[in-house]
Structure formats: structure tokens, C-alpha cells
N, CA, C and O atoms as a GROMACS GRO file, in nm:
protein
  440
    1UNK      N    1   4.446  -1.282  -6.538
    1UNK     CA    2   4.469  -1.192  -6.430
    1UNK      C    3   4.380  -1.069  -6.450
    1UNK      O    4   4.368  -1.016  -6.561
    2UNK      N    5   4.312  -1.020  -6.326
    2UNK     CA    6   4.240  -0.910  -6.316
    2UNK      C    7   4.270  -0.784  -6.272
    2UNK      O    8   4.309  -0.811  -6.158
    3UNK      N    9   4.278  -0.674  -6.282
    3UNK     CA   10   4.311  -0.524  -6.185
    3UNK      C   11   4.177  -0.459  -6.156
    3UNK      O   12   4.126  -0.387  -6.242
    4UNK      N   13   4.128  -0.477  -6.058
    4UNK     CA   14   3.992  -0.420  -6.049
    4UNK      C   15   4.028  -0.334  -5.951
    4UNK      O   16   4.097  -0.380  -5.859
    5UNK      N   17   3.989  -0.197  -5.950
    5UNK     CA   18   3.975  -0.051  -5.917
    5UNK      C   19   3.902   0.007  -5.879
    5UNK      O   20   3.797   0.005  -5.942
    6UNK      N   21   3.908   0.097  -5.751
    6UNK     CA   22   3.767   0.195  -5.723
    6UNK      C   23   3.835   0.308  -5.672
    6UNK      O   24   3.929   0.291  -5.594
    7UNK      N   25   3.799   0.424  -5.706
    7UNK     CA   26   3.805   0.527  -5.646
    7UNK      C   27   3.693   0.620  -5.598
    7UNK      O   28   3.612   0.693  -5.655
    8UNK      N   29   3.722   0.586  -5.461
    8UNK     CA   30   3.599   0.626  -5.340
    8UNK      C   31   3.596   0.748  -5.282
    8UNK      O   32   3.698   0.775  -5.220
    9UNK      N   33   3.492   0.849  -5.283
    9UNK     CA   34   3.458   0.958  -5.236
    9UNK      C   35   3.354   0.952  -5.085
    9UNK      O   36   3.238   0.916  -5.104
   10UNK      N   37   3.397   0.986  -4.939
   10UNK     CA   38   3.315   0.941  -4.870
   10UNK      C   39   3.305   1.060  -4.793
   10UNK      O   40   3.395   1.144  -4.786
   11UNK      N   41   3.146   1.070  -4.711
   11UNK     CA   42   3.122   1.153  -4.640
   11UNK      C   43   3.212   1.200  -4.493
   11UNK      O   44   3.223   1.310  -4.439
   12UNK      N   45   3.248   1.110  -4.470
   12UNK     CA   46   3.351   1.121  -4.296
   12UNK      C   47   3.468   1.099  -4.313
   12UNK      O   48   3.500   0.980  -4.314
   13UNK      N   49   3.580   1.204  -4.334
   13UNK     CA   50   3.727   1.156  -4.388
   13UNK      C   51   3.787   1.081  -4.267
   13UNK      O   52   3.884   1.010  -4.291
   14UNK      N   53   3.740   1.088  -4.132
   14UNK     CA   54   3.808   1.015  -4.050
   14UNK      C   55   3.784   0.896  -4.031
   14UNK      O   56   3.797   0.844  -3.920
   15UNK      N   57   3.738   0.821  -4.156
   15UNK     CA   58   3.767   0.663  -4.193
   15UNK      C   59   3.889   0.658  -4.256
   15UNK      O   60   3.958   0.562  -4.222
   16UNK      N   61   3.943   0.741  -4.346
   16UNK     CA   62   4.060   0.720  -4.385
   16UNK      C   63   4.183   0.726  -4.355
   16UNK      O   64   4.283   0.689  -4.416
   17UNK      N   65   4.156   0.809  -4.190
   17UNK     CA   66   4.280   0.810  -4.112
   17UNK      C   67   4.250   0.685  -4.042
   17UNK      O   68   4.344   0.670  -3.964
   18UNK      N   69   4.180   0.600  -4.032
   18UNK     CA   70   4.179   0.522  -3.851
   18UNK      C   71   4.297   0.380  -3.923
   18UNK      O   72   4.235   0.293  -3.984
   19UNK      N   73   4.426   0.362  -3.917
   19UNK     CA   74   4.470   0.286  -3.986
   19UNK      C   75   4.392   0.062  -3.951
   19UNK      O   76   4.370  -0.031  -4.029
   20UNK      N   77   4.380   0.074  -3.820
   20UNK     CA   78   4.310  -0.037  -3.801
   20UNK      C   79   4.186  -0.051  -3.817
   20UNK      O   80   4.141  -0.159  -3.779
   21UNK      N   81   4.104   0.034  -3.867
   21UNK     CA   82   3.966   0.070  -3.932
   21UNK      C   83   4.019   0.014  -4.023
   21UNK      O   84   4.003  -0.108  -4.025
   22UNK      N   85   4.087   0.066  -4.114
   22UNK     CA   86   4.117   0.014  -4.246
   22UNK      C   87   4.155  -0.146  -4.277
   22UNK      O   88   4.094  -0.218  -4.355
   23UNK      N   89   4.244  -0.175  -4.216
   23UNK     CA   90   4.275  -0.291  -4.211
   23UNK      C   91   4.156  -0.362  -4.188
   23UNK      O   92   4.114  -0.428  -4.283
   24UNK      N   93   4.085  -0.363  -4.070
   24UNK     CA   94   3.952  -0.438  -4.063
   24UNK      C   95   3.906  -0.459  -4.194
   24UNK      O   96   3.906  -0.568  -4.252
   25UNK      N   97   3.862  -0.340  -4.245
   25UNK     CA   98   3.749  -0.345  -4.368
   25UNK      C   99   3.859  -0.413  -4.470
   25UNK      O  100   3.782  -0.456  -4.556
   26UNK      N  101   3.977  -0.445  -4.509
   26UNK     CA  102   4.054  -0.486  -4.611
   26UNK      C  103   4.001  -0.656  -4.586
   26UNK      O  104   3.947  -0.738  -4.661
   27UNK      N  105   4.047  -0.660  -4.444
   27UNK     CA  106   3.998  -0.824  -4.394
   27UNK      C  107   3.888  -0.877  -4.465
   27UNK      O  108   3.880  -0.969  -4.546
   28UNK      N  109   3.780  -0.773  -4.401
   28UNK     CA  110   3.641  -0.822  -4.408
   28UNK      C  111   3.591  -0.870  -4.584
   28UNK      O  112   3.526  -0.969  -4.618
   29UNK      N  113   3.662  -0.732  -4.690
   29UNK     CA  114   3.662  -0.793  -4.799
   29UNK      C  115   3.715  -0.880  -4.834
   29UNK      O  116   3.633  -0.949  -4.893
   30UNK      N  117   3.828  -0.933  -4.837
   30UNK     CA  118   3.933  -1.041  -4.851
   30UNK      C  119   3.828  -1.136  -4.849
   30UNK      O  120   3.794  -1.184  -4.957
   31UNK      N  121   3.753  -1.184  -4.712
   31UNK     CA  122   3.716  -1.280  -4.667
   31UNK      C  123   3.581  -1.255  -4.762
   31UNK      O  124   3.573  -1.353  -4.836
   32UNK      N  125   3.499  -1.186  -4.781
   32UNK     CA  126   3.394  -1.177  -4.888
   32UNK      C  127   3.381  -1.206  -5.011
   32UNK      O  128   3.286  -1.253  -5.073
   33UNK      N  129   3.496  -1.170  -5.046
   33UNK     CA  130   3.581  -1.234  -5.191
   33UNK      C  131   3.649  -1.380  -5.232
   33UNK      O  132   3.683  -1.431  -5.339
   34UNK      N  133   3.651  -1.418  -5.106
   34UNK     CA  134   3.693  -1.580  -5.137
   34UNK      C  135   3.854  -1.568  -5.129
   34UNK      O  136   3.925  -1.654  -5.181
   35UNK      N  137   3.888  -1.491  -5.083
   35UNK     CA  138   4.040  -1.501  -5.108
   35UNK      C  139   4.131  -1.509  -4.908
   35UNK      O  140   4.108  -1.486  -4.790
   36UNK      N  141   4.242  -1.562  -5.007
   36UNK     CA  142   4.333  -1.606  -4.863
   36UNK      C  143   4.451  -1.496  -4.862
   36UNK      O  144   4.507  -1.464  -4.967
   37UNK      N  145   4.487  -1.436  -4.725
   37UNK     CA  146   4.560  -1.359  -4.693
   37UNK      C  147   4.694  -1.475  -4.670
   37UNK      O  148   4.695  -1.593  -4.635
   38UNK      N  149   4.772  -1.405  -4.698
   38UNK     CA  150   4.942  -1.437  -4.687
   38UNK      C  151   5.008  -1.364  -4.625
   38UNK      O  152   5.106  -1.422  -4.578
   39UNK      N  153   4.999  -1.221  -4.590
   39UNK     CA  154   5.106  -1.124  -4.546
   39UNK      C  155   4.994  -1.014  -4.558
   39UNK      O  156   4.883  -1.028  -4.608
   40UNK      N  157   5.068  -0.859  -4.478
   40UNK     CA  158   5.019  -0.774  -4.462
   40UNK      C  159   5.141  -0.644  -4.442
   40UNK      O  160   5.241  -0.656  -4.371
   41UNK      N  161   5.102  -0.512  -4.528
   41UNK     CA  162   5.173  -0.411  -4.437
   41UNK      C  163   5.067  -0.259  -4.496
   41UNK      O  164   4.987  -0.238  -4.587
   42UNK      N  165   5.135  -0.173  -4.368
   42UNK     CA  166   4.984  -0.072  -4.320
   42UNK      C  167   5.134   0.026  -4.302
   42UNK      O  168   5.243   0.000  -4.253
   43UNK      N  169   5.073   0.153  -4.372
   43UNK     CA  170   5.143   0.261  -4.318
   43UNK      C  171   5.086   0.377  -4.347
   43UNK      O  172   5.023   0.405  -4.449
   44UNK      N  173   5.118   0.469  -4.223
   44UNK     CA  174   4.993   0.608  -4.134
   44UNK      C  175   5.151   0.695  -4.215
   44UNK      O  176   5.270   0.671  -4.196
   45UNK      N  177   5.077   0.808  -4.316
   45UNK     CA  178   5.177   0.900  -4.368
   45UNK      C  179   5.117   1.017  -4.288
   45UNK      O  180   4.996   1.029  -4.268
   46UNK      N  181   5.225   1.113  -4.238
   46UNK     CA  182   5.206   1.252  -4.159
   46UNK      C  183   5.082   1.311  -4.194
   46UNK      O  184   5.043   1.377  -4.097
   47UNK      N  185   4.984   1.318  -4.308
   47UNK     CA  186   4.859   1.395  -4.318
   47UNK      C  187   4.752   1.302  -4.268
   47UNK      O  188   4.633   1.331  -4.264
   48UNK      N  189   4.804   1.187  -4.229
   48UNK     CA  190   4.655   1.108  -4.178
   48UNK      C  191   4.646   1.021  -4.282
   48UNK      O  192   4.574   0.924  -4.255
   49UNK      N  193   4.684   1.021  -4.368
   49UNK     CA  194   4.662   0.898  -4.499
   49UNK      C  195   4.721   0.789  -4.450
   49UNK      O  196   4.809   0.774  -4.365
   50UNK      N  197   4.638   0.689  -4.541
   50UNK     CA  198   4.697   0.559  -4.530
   50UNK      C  199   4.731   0.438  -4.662
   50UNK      O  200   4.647   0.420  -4.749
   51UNK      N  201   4.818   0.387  -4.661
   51UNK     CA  202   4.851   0.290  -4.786
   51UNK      C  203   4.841   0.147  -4.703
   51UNK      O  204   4.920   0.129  -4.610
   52UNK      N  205   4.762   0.063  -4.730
   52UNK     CA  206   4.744  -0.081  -4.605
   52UNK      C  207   4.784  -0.163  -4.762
   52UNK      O  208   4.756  -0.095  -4.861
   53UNK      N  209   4.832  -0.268  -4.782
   53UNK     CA  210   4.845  -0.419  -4.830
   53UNK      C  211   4.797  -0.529  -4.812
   53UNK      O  212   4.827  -0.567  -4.698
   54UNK      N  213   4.751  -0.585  -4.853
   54UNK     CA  214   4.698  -0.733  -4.780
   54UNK      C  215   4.789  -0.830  -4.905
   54UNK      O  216   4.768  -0.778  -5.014
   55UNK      N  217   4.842  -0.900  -4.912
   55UNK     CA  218   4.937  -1.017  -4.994
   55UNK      C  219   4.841  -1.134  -5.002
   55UNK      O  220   4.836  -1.218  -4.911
   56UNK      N  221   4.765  -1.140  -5.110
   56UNK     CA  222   4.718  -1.274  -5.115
   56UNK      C  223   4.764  -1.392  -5.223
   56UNK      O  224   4.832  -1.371  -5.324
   57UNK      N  225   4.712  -1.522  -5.179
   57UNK     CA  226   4.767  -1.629  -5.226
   57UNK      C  227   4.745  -1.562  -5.399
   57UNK      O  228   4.844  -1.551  -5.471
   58UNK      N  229   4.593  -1.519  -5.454
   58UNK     CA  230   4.602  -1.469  -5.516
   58UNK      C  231   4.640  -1.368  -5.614
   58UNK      O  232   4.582  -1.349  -5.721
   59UNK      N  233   4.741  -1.306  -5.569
   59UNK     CA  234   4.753  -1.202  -5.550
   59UNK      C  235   4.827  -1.027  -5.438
   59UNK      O  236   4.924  -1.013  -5.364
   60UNK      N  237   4.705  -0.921  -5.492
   60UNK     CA  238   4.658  -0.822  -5.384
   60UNK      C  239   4.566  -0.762  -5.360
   60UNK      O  240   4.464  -0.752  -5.429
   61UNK      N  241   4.593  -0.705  -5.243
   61UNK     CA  242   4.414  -0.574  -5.189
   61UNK      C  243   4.504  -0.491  -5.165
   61UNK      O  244   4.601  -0.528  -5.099
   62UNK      N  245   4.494  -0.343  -5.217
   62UNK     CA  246   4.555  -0.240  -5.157
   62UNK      C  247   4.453  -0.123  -5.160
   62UNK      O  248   4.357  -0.098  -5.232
   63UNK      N  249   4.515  -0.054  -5.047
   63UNK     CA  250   4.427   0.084  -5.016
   63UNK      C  251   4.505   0.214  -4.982
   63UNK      O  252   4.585   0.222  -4.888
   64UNK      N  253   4.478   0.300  -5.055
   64UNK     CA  254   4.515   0.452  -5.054
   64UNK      C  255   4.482   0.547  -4.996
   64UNK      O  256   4.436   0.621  -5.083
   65UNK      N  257   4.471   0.620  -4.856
   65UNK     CA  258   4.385   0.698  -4.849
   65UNK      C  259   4.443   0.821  -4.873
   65UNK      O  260   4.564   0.829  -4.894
   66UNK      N  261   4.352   0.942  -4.873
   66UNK     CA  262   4.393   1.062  -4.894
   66UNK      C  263   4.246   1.169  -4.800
   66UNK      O  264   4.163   1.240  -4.856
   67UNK      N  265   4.261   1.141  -4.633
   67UNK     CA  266   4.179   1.241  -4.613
   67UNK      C  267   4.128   1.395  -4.638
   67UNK      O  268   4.013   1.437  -4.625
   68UNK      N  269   4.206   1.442  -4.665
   68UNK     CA  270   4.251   1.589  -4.685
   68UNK      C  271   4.113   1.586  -4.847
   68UNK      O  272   4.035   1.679  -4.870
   69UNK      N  273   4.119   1.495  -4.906
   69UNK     CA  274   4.042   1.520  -5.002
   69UNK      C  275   3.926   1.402  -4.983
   69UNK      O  276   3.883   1.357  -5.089
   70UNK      N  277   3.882   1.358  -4.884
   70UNK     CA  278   3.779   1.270  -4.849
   70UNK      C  279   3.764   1.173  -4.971
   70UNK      O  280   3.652   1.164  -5.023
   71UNK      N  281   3.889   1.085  -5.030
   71UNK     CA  282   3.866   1.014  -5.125
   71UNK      C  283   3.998   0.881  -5.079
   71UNK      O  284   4.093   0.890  -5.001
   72UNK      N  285   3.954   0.769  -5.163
   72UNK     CA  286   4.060   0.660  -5.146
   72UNK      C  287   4.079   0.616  -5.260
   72UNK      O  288   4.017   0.658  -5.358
   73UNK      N  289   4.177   0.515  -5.265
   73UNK     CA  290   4.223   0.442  -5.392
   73UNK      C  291   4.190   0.311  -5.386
   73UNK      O  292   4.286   0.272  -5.320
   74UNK      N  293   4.115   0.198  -5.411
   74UNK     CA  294   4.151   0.057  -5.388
   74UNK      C  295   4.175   0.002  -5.505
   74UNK      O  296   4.110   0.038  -5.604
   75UNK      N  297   4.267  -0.090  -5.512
   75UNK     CA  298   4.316  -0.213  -5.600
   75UNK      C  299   4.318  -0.306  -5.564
   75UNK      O  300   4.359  -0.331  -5.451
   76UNK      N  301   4.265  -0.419  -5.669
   76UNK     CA  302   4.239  -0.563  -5.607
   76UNK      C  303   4.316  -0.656  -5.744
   76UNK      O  304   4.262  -0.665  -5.855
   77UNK      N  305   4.401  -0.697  -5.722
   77UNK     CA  306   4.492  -0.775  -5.868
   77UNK      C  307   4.466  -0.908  -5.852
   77UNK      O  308   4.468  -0.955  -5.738
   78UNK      N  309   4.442  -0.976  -5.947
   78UNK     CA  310   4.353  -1.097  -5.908
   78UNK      C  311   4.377  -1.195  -5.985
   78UNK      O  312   4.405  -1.164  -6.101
   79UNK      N  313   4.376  -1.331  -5.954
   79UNK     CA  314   4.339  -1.416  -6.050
   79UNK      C  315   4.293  -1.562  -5.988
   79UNK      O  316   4.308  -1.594  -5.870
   80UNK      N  317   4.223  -1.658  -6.107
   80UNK     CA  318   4.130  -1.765  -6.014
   80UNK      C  319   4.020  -1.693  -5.961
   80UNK      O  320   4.010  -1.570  -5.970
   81UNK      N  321   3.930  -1.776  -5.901
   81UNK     CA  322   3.829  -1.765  -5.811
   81UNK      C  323   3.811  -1.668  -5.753
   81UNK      O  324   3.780  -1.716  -5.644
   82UNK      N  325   3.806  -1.539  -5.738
   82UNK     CA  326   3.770  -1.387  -5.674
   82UNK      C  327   3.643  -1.378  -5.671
   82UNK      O  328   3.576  -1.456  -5.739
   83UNK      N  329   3.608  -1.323  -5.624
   83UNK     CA  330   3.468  -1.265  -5.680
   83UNK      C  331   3.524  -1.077  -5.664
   83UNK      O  332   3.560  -1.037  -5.554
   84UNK      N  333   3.524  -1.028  -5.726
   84UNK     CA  334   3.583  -0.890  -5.698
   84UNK      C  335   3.504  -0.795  -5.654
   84UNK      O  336   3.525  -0.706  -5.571
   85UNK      N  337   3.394  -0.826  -5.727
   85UNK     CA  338   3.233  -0.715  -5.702
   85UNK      C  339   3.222  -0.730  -5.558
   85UNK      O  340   3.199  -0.617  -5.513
   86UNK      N  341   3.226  -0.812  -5.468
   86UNK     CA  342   3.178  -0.834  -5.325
   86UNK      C  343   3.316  -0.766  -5.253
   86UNK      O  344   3.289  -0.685  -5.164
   87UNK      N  345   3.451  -0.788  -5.279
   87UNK     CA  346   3.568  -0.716  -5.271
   87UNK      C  347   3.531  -0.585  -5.248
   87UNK      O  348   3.506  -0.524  -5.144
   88UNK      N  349   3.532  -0.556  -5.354
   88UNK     CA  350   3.480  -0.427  -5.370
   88UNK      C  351   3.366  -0.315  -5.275
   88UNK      O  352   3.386  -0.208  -5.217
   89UNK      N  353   3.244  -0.398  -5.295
   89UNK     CA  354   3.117  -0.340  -5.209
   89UNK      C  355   3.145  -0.349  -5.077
   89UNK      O  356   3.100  -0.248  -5.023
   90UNK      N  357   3.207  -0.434  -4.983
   90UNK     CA  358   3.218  -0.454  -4.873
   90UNK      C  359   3.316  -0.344  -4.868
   90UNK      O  360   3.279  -0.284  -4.767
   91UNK      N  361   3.409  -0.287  -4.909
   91UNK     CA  362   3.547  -0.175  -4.884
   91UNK      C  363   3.451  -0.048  -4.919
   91UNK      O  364   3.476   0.051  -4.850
   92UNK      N  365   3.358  -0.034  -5.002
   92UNK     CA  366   3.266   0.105  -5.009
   92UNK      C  367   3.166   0.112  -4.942
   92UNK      O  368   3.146   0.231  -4.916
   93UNK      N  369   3.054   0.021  -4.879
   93UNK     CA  370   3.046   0.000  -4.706
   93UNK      C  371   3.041   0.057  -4.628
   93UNK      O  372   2.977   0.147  -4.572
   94UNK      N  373   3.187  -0.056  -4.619
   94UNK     CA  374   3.253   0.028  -4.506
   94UNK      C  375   3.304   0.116  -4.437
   94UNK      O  376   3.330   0.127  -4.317
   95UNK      N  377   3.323   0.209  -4.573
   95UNK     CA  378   3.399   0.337  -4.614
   95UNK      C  379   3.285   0.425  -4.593
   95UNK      O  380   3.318   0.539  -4.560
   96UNK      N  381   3.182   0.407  -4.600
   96UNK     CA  382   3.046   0.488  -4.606
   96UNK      C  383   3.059   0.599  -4.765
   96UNK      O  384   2.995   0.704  -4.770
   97UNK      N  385   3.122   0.568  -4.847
   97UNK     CA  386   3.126   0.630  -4.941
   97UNK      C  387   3.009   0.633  -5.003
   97UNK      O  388   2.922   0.546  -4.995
   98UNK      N  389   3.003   0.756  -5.080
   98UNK     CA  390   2.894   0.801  -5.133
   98UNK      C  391   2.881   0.786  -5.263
   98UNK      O  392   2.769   0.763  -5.308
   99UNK      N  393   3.021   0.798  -5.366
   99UNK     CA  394   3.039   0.787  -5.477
   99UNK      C  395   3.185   0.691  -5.519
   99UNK      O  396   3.298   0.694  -5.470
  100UNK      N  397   3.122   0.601  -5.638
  100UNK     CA  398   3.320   0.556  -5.668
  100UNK      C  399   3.287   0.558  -5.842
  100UNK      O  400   3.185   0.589  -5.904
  101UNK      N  401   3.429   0.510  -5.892
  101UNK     CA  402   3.473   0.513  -6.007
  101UNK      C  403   3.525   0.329  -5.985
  101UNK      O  404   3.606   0.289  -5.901
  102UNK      N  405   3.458   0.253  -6.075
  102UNK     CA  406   3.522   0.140  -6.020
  102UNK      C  407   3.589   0.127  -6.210
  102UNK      O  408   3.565   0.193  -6.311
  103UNK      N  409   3.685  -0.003  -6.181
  103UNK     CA  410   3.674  -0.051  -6.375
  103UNK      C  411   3.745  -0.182  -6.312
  103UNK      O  412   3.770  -0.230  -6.201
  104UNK      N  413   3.757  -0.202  -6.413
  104UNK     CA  414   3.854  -0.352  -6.464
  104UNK      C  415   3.946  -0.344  -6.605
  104UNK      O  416   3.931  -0.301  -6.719
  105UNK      N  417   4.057  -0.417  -6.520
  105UNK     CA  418   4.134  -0.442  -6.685
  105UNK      C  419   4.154  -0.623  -6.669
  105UNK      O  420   4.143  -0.694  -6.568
  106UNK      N  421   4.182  -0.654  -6.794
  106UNK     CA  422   4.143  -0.795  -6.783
  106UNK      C  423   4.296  -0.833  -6.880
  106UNK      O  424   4.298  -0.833  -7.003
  107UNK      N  425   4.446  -0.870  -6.772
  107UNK     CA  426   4.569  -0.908  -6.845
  107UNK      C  427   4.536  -1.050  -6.866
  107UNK      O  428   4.450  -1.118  -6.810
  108UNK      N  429   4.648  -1.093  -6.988
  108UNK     CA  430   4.640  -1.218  -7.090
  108UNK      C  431   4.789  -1.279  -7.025
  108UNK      O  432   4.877  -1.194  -7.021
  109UNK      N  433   4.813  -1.366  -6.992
  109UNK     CA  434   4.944  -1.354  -6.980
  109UNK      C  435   4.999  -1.472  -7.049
  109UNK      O  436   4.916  -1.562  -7.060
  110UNK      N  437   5.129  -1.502  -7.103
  110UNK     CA  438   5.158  -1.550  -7.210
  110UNK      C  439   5.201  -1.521  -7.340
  110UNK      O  440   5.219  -1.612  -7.421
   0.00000   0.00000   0.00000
């Protein structure tokens, strides 16, 4: 199992409010990554932020936003067949971000 991470700094914070903006771009990676959606939930908090889910067979995709500070959170928990790097690039993109912090942790399980 994988936790792969980015934290995104982008020029136009009103990507991080548009909640079906977001969702799009969660899709679009999903589908870049090789992975199958199962379920979904999206929720618009009073400052314009957003927390979206995507439930995959694999797993998840989640996204954080925080306009107020023109930055996001993504997590991608993974295992099997991902490709995460393409996950990833397609959500910073889309985001028009300028800068991220990405990593990986790599769980053993057993």
C-alpha cells in the first residue's frame, strides 16, 4: 500500500472554490492513473474550501482546498496497479499550480 501526497500552491485561488471544477480534475486523474471509481463525496465549507473524495476499487483520491491561502492538499492511498505520478500531474495541471511538495510513504501490511 501507497500514501502519495502533494501539497499545491496555485496562482488563481478560484480553482479551489469551483467544487465541480474539482471534481472534474479528481475524475480526470483517477482515469490517468488507471484506477476505478466506486463512490464519491464533495463538500463546499463556508470560506470557499473544498474536501471532494473519490472511493476507489483501490482505494482513495482526496482533495483539500484552502483558498484563503491559495494552496491544496491531495492524497492518493493506493495499492496494485496505480500509476500515482500521472495521478498526481494531471491534479497540478489542472490546478495551474505553480509549486507542490509531493512524497510517498510505502505501508507493509502484515
Amino acid at each position: 500500500m501507497r500514501l502519495d501526497t502533494m501539497d499545491a500552491q496555485v496562482d488563481d485561488a478560484s480553482v479551489l472554490a469551483d467544487c465541480a471544477g474539482l471534481r472534474d480534475t479528481l475524475y480526470a486523474a483517477a482515469g490517468a492513473g488507471g484506477v476505478r471509481v466506486i463512490g464519491e463525496a464533495f463538500h463546499v465549507f463556508p470560506n470557499g474550501g473544498v474536501t471532494g473524495v473519490l472511493l476507489l476499487a483501490q482505494s482513495h483520491l482526496s482533495i483539500h482546498t484552502w483558498p484563503e491561502l491559495a494552496s491544496a492538499n491531495v492524497d492518493l492511498l493506493s495499492y496494485g496497479d496505480v500509476d500515482a505520478r500521472r495521478v498526481l500531474d494531471v491534479v497540478y495541471a489542472r490546478l495551474g499550480a505553480h509549486s507542490a511538495c509531493r512524497s510517498r510513504v510505502t505501508r507493509t501490511v502484515g
